[in-house]
C-alpha positions as CSV (number, residue, x, y, z in Angstrom):
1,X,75.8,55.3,108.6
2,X,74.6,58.8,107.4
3,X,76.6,61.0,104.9
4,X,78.6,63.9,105.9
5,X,76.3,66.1,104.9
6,X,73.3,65.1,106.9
7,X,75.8,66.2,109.8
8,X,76.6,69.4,108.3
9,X,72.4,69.6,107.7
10,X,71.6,69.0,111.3
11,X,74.4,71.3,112.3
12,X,73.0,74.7,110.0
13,X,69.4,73.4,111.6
14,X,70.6,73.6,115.1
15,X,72.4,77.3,114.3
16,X,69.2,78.6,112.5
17,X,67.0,77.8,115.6
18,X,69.2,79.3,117.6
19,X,69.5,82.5,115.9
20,X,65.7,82.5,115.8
21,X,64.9,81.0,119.0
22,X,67.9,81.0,121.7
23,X,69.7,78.0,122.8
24,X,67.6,77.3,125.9
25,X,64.6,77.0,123.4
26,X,66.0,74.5,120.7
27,X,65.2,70.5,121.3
28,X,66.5,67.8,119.1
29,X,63.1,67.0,118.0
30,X,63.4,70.9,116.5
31,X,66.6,70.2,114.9
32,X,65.8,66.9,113.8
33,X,62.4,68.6,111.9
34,X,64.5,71.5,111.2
35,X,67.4,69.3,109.4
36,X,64.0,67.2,108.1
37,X,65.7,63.6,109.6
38,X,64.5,61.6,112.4
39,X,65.9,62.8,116.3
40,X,67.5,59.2,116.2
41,X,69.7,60.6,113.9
42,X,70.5,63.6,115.5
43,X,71.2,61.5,118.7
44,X,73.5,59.2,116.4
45,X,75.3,62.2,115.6
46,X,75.7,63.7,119.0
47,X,76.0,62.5,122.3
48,X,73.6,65.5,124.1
49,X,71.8,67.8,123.4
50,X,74.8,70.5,124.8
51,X,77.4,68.5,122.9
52,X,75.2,69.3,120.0
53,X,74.8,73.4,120.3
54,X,78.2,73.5,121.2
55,X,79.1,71.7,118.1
56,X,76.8,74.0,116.1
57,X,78.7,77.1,117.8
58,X,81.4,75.6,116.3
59,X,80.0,75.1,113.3
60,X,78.9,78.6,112.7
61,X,82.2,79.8,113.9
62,X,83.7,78.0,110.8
63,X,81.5,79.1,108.5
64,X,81.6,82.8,109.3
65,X,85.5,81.9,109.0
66,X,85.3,80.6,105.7
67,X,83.3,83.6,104.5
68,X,85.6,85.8,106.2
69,X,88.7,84.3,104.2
70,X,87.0,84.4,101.1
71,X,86.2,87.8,101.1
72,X,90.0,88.7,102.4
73,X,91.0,87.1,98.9
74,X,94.3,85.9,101.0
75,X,97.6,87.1,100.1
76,X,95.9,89.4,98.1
77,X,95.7,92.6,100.5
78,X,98.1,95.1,101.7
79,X,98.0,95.0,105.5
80,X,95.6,98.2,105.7
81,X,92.8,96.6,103.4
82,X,93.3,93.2,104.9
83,X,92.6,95.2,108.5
84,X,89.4,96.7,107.0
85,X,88.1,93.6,105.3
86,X,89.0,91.8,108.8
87,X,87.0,94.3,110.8
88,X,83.9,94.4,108.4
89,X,84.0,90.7,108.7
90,X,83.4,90.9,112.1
91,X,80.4,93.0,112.5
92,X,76.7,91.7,111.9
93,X,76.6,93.5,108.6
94,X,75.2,90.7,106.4
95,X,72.3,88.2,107.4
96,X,74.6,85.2,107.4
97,X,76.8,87.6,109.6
98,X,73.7,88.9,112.2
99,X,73.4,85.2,112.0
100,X,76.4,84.3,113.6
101,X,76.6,87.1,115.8
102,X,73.3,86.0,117.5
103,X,74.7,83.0,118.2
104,X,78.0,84.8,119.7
105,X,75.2,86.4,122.0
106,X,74.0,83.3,123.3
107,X,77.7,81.8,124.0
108,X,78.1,84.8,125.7
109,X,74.7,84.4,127.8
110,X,75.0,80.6,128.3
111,X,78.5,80.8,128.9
112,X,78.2,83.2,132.3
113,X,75.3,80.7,133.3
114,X,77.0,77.3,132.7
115,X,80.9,76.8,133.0
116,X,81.2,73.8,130.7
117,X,80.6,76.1,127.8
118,X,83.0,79.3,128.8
119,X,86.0,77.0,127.3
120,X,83.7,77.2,124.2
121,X,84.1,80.6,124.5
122,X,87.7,81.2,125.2
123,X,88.7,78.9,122.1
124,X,86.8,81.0,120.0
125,X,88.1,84.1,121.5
126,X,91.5,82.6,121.0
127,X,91.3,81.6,117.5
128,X,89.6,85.2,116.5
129,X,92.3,87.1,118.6
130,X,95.1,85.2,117.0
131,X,93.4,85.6,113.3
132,X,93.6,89.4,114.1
133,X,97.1,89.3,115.7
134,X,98.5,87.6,112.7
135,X,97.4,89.8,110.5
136,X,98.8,93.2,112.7
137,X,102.2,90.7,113.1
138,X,102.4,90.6,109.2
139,X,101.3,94.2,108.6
140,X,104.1,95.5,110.6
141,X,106.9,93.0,109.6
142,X,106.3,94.8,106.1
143,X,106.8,98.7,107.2
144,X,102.6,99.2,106.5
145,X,101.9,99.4,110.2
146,X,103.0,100.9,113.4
147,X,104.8,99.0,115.8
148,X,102.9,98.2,118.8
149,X,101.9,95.3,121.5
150,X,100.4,93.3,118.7
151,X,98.2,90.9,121.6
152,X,96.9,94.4,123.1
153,X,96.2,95.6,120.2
154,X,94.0,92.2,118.7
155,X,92.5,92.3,122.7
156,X,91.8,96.0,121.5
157,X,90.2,95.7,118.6
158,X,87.9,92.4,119.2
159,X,86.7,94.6,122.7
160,X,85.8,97.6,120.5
161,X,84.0,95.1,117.7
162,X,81.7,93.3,120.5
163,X,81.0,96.5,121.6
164,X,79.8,98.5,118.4
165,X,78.5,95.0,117.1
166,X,76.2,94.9,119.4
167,X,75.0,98.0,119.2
168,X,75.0,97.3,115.3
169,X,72.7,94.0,115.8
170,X,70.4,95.5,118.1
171,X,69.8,98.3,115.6
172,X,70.5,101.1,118.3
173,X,69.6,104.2,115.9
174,X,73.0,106.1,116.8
175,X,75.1,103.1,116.0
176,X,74.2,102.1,112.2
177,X,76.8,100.1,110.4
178,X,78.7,102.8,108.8
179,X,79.5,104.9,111.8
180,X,80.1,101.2,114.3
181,X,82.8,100.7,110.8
182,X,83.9,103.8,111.1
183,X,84.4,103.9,115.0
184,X,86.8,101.2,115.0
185,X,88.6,101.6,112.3
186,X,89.4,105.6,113.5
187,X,90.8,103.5,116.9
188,X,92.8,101.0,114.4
189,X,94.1,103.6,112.4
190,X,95.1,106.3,115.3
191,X,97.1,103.2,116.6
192,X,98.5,102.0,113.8
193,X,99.6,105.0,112.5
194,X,96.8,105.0,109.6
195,X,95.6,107.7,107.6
């Protein structure tokens, strides 16, 4: 039986070919040479090629979690710096980041072509949306922000961070980094009641 970590390997393979290449363009025998093991492996691992990606979705999900975490410092923040750090977590505005946000783009794609991968989706959705709600819950429960419909507002804020981070990862000229940043925090912050 393999270690953990050739798991985790063929896992980071699949999410770097699909960041390059799309997930309708990744095979196991790519992984597999990608994650340099043999496809056996990969299909010791996984019990298709779908259960794979959607795995390695999963995986990069995580991961980009983990970083985001880490960079929050936890328990550190006041609510309004947490927000900030949250939201710049979110856009693709480190390679790792682009990274995962290409791979957000293809759940998106794959999801409104197959069905068995919109649950994918929605879990994701869920997990960020609650992440975000949390974080506004706290925030006002300590005086720092405004009271308001904390789920609208997490709905809110993760529409208005697709839509700039796209923008952001396609490189549109009127939507670099600073200004997508700047765009939804000036939404957060009218809401909020934030300087």
């Amino acid at each position: 039986m393999a270690a953990p970590e050739g798991r985790e390997r063929l896992l980071d393979a699949a999410v770097r070919l699909i960041a390059r290449e799309g997930i309708d363009n990744v095979r196991i025998a790519r992984i597999a040479a990608e994650a340099g093991v043999s496809a056996g492996l990969v299909h010791y691992h996984f019990a298709s090629r779908d259960a794979l990606l959607e795995e390695a979705i999963e995986h990069s999900y995580e991961r980009a979690g983990d970083m985001r975490l880490t960079a929050l410092g936890e328990g550190r923040a006041d609510a309004v710096q947490r927000l900030r750090a949250m939201i710049d977590q979110c856009l693709p505005s480190t390679p790792a980041l682009r990274e995962d946000w290409v791979l957000w783009v293809e759940l998106w794609l794959r999801g409104a072509r197959d069905p068995a991968l919109r649950p994918v989706a929605a879990r994701l959705y869920a997990r960020l949306h609650r992440w975000f709600a949390e974080a506004i819950a706290e925030g006002i429960a300590a005086g720092q922000l405004h009271d308001c419909d904390v789920d609208r507002m997490a709905d809110r804020l993760l529409a208005l961070l697709d839509g700039y981070g796209i923008r952001v990862l396609t490189e549109d000229p009127k939507m670099p980094l600073d200004r997508a940043r700047a765009e939804v925090w000036a939404t957060v912050a009218g809401e909020l009641g934030l300087p």
